[in-house]
N, C-alpha and C positions, 0 to 999 in steps of 0.2 A: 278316060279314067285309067289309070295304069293297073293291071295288074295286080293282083294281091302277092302279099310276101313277097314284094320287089322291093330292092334296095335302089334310090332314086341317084340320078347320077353323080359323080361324083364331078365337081369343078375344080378343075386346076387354076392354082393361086402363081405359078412360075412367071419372075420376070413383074411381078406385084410388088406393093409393100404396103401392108399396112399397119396402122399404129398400135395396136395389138399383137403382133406376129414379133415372134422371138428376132434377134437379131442373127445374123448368116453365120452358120457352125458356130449356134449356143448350144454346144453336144459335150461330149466329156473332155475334150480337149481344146476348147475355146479361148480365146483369150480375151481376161477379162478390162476392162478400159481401168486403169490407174486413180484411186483412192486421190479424192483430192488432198491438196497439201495442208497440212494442220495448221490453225491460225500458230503463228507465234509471238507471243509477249513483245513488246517494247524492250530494248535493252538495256539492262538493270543497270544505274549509276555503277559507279566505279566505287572501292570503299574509300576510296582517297579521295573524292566527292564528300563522302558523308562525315571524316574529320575537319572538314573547313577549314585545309592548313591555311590558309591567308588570313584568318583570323585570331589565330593562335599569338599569345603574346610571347616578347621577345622573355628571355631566360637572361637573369643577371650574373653575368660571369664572378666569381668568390676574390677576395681578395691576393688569396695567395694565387691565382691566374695572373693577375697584373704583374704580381710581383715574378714570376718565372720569366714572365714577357719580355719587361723591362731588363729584368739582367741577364737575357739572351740577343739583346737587342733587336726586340720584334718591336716594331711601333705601329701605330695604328691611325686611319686617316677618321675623319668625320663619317658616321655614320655605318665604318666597317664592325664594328662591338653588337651594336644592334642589330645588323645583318647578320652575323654571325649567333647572336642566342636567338634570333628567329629560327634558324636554321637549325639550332639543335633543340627547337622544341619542338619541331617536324618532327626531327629522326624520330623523338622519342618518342611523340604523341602515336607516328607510323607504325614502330618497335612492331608493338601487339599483333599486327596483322602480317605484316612483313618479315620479322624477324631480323632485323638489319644488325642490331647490336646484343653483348651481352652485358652491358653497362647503362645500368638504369638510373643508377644517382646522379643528377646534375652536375654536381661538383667534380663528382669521379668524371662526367664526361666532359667537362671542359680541357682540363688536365688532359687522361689520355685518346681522348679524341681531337679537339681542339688544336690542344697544346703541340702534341707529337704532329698533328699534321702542319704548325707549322713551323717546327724547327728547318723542314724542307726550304723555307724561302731564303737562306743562305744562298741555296745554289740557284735559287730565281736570279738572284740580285747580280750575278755574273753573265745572265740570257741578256742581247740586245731587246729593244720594244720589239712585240711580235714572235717572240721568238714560240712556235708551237710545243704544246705541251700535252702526254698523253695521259691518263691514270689509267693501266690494266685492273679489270678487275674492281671496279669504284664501289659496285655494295650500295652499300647507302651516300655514297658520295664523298669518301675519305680514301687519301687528301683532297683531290681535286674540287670540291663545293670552296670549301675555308681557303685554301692557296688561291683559287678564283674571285674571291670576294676581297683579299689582300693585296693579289696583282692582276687588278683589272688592265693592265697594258697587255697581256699574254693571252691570246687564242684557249683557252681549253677544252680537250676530247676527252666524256668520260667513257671509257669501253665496258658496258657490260652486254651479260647474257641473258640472266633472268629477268622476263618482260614483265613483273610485277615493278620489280628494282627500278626500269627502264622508265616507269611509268612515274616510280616517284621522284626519279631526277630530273624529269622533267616540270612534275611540278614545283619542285624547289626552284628551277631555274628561270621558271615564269615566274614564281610568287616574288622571287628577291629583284627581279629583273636582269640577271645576271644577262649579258647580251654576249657576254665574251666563253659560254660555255656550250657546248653542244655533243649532243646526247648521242651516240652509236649502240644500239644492240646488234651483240653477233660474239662470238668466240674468240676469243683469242687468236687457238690454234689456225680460225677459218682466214678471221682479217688480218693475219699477220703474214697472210700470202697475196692480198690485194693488194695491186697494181696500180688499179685504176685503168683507164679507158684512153685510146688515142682517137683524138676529133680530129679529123685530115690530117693536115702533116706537123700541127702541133703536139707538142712533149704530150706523155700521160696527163689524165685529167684525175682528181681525186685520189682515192687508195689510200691506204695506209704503211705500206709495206716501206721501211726506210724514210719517210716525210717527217720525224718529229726531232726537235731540238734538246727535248729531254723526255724522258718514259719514265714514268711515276708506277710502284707498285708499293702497299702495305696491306701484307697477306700473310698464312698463319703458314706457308706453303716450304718449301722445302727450296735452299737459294738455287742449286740447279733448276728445278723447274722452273720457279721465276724467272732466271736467267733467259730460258729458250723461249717465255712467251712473253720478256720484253726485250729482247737484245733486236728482234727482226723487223721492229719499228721504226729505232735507231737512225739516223744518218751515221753515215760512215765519222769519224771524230768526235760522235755527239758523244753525248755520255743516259746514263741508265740509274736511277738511284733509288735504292730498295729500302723501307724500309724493316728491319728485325731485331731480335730480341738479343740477349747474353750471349745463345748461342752460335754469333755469326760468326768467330773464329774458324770456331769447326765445322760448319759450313761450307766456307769461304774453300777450305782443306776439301771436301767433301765435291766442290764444284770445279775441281780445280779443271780435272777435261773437260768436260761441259763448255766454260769459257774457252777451253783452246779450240773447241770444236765449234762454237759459235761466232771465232772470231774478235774477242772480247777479252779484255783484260782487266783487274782489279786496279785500280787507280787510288783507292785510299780506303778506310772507314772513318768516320763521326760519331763521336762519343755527342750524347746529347741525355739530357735529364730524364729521360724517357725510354731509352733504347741504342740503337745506333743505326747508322744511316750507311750502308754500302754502295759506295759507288762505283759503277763498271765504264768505261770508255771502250767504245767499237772503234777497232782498227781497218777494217776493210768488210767489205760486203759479208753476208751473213750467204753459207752455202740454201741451196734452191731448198734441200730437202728439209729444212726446221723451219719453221716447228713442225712437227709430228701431227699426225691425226690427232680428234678432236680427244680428249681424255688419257692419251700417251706418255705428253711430259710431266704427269701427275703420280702414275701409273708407274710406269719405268722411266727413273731422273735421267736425265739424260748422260752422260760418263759411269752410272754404275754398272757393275756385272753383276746380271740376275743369274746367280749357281742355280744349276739344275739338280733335284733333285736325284742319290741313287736310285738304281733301278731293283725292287725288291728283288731277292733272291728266292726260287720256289725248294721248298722242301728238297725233291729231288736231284736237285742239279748241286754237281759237285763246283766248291769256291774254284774260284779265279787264279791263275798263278800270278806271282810278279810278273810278267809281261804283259797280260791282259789277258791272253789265253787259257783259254781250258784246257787241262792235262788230258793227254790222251794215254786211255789205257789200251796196252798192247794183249792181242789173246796171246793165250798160253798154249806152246805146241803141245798137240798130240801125242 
């Protein structure tokens, strides 16, 4: 019998584990084991899912559409009419969530959607079959969707940025079956520097840089900038055609370095019912450095001089002379 007021031994637990015993340095600076990961949802349809463009009926083009058609001599095969008001009951049905357009009337958008993009097929009709086509900039798919659905013989690339954009040119391109159209998201600035790839000792593969036969752009944009972020697409001799508004005279004036420093020349305008159509011819390779970073030729057009602002003057400091310098005053003898 042990002793009173003893404390009974103590047993060491060292080199133990038991399922009650805290885990090794569960003390103030422990580390604690990782929160498991939070269930997450199912991912949500697209909202381009939830309008069912494939279901959407086609939009009957107005009569004074036929009639601009026919007396620009646009003609049309079986089945391109229909594909074409499929296709603008997308953009419109899209509009709301996308923001593609600012033209919500039908009729209004046959005309200057339709209609203007395809005054363009003039200069289709000069490409051999195949000849590659780019649209900078496509938006909601103008011109390249309608010029694609009218010259099914011609490759089209539409280039955009915005992956919502991206998303619904794609589905216009499955829903009409357009097989001759395909979809790039990326920049401008970015793909207008790509290459493409060498596979062993065959040419580049892919890119975009200089591979297309004509570069499509109808943008609200300023013609030099245009200029620098479709001229580097270009083959050398191809040509470039923009379309703009009234003011492309003074533009045209306005871009005039720009082109000479892209290597690029004006070759004509086209008056058309709608606007006018500028078109540029590349004379020889476009220098390494254009386009510019990504938001640059937007930013500062390319040929303009951005003036710097004076530098304020402080209270104390006495003006400037005509030579630039400061008058120095001399002390006065003693």
């Amino acid at each position: 019998m042990p002793p009173p007021n003893r404390r009974p031994p103590r047993t060491s637990t060292r080199g133990r584990s038991s399922p009650d015993a805290p885990a090794r340095g569960a003390g103030r600076f422990s580390i604690r084991e990782p929160h498991p990961a939070p269930h997450r949802p199912a991912t949500a349809r697209s909202p381009l899912d939830l309008l069912n463009l494939a279901t959407l009926p086609a939009l009957t083009p107005p009569p004074d559409f036929l009639t601009d058609c026919e007396a620009n001599g646009i003609a049309f095969d079986d089945g391109d009419l229909d594909k074409l008001g499929r296709y603008l009951a997308m953009l419109l049905a899209a509009n709301d969530l996308l923001n593609l357009t600012a033209i919500t009337d039908p009729n209004q958008a046959w005309r200057r959607h339709i209609f203007d993009s395809l005054t363009l097929l003039q200069l289709l009709a000069e490409l051999p079959d195949g000849s590659k086509i780019l649209d900078v900039g496509s938006g909601g798919g103008l011109p390249g969707i309608p010029l694609a659905i009218c010259a099914p013989r011609h490759p089209f690339t539409l280039l955009e940025a915005t992956g919502k954009k991206v998303l619904f040119l794609r589905a216009v391109a499955s829903t009409l079956n357009l097989t001759n159209v395909t979809v790039h998201e990326a920049r401008a600035e970015s793909a207008g520097h790509d290459r493409g790839v060498h596979i062993g000792s065959a040419p580049r593969a892919g890119g975009h840089r200089e591979q297309y036969d004509l570069v499509l752009a109808r943008a609200v944009g300023r013609l030099a900038t245009l200029a620098e972020l479709t001229i580097p697409f270009v083959k050398t001799g191809a040509r470039a055609a923009l379309i703009k508004g009234q003011q492309a005279p003074e533009e045209l004036t306005e871009a005039a370095k720009a082109l000479h420093l892209l290597k690029a020349v004006h070759e004509g305008t086209i008056d058309t019912p709608t606007g006018k159509i500028v078109v540029l011819t590349k004379q020889s390779a476009t220098p390494k450095d254009y386009p510019r970073r990504d938001g640059e030729p937007k930013r500062v057009p390319l040929g303009t001089v951005q003036e710097k602002p004076p530098r304020p003057q402080h209270r104390s400091e006495p003006p400037a002379s005509a030579g630039g310098r400061k008058p120095t005053t001399r002390a006065k003898p003693r």
